[in-house]
C-alpha positions as CSV (number, residue, x, y, z in Angstrom):
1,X,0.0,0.0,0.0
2,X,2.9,2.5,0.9
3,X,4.3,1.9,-2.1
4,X,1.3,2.5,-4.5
5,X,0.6,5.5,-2.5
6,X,4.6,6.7,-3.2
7,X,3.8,6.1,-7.3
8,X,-0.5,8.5,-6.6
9,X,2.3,11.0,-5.2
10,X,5.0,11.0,-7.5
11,X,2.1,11.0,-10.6
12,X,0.4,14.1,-9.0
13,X,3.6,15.8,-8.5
14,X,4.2,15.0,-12.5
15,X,0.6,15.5,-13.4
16,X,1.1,19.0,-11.7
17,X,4.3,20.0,-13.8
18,X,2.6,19.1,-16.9
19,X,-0.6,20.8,-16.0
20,X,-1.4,22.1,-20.2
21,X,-1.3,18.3,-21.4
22,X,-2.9,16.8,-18.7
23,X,-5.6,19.4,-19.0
24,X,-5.5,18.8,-23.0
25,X,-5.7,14.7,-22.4
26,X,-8.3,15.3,-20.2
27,X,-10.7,17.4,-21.9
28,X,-10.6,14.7,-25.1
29,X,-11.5,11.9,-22.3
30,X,-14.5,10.4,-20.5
31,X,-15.6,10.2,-17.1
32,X,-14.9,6.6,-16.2
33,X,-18.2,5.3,-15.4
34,X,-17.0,2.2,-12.5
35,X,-15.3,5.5,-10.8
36,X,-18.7,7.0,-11.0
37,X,-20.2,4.0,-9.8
38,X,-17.9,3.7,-6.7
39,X,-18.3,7.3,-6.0
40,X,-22.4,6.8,-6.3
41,X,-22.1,3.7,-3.7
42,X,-20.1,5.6,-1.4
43,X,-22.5,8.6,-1.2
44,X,-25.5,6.4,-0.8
45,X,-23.9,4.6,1.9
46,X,-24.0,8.0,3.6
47,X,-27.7,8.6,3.0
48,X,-29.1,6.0,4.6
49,X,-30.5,5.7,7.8
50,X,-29.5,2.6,9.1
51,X,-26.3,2.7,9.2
52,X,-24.0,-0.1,10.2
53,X,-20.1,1.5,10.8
54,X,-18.7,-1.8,10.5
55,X,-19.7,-2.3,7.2
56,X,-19.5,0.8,6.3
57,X,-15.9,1.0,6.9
58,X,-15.4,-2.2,5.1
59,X,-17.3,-0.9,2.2
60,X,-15.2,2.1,2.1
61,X,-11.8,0.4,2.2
62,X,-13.1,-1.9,-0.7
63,X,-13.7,1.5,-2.8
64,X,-10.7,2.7,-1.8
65,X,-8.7,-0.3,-3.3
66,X,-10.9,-0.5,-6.3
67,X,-10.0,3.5,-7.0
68,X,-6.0,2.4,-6.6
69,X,-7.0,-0.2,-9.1
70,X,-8.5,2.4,-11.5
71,X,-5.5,4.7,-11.0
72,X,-3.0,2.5,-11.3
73,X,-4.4,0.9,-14.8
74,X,-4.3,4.8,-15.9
75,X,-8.1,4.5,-15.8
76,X,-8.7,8.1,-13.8
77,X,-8.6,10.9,-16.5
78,X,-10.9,13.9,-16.1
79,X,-11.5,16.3,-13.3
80,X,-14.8,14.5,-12.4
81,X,-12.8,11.0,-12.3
82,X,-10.1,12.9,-10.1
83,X,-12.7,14.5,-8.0
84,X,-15.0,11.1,-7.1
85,X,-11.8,9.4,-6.5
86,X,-11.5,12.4,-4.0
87,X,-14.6,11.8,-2.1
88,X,-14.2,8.2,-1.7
89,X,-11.0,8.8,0.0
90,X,-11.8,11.9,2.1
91,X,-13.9,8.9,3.6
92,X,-10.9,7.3,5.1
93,X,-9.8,5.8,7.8
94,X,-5.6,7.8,8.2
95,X,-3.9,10.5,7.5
96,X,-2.5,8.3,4.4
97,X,-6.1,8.2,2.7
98,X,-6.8,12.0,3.8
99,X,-3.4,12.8,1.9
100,X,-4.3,10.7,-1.3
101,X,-8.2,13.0,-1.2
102,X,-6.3,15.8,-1.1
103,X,-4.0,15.1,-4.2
104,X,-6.9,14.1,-5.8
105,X,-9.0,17.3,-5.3
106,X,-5.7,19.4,-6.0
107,X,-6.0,17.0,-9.7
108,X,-9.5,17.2,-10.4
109,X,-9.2,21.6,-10.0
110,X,-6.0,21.7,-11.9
111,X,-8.3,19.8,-14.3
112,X,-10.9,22.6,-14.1
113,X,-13.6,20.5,-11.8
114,X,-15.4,23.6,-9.9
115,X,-16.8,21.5,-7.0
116,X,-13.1,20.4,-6.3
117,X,-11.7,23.8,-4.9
118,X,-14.1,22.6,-1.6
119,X,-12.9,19.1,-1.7
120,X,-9.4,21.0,-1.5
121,X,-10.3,23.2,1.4
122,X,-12.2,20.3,3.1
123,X,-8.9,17.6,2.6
124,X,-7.0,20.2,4.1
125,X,-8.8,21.0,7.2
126,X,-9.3,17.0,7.8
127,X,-5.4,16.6,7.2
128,X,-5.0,19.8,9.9
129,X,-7.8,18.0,12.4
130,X,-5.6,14.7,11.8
131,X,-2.2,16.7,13.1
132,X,-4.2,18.6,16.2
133,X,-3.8,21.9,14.3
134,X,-6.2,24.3,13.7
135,X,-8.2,24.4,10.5
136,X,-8.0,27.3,7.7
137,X,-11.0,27.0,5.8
138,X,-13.6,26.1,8.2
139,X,-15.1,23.0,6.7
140,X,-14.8,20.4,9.6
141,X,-17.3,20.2,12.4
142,X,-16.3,18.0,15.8
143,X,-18.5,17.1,19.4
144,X,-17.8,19.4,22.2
145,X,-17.7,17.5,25.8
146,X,-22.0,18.6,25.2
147,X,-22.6,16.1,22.7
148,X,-23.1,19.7,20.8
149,X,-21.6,20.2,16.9
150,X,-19.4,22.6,16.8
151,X,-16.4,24.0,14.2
152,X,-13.6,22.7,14.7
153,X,-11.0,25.1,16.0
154,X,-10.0,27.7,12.9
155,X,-6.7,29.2,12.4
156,X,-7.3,33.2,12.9
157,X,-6.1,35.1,10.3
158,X,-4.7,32.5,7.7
159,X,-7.9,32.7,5.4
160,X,-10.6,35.3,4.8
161,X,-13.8,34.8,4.0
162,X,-13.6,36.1,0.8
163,X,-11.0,33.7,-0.4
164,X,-13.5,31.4,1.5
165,X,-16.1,32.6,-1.1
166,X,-13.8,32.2,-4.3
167,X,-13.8,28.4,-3.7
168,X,-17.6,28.5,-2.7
169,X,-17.0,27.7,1.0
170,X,-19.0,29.4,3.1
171,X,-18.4,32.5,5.8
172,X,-16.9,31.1,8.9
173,X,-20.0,32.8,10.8
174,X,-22.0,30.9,8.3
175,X,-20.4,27.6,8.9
176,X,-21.0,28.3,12.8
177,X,-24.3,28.5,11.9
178,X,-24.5,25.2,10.4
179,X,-23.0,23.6,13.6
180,X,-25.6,25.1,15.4
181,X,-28.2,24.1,13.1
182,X,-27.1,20.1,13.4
183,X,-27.7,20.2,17.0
């Protein structure tokens, strides 16, 4: 596993240098449709109301796998592809996974995928939670001692809300507001 995810790092850090023909290859290709497929599972899983951790976290690492699969055959193309490959890792268990969503998000914007710029800001403040820092962008929500949502701790000063706006993330007052709302 630590060595496929050495060979996702080293292709994002060459995908990245190469960011005109990757954009060019991937505006001539399709969204792979078992990635869409995985990504579609995953979200459902998510939906439903009873949920069973356990197999949900089995579930998830059997996406996981399957997504390596796909990116290892050189079956994950378009900003889409990048981005559901995203999701299904931001679901995972380690910092490792977290890291992997996070290259793939940084991929699927490069790649000109709108929705991915959150899916950046969120990887980051999940790979900031996983350290015991404080998050920038405001996108991750904990349990006080309450049982009460609340935003996770933010880093003052290192984002403002209108660069929170420019990748559609929402107002850190607004995202207080959602905490509040969930309890």
């Amino acid at each position: 596993m630590k060595t496929l995810m050495m060979v996702i790092f080293s292709a994002f850090l060459l995908a990245l240098s190469t960011t005109s023909a990757v954009s060019a290859m991937s505006a001539q290709a399709t969204d792979n449709a078992e990635l869409q497929r995985l990504f579609d599972a995953d979200q459902e899983a998510r939906r439903s109301q009873r949920t069973d951790w356990d197999v949900m976290d089995q579930e998830d690492a059997e996406r996981r796998e399957a997504v390596l699969e796909l990116f290892g055959a050189g079956k994950i193309t378009t900003g889409t592809d990048y981005f559901n490959a995203a999701v299904i890792f931001q679901h995972g268990e380690n910092v490792e996974d977290i890291r992997v969503a996070h290259s793939f998000a940084t991929m699927s914007a490069q790649l000109g995928f709108s929705r991915a710029y959150w899916l950046k800001a969120a990887s980051w403040d999940r790979l900031m939670m996983y350290f015991g820092q404080p998050q920038w962008y405001g996108t991750q929500f904990t349990m006080n001692d309450d049982d009460q949502w609340i935003l996770y701790q933010v880093a003052a000063g290192v984002i403002s809300d209108e660069q929170r706006a420019a990748w559609s993330l929402p107002s850190l007052a607004e995202a207080k507001a959602r905490a509040e709302a969930r309890n």
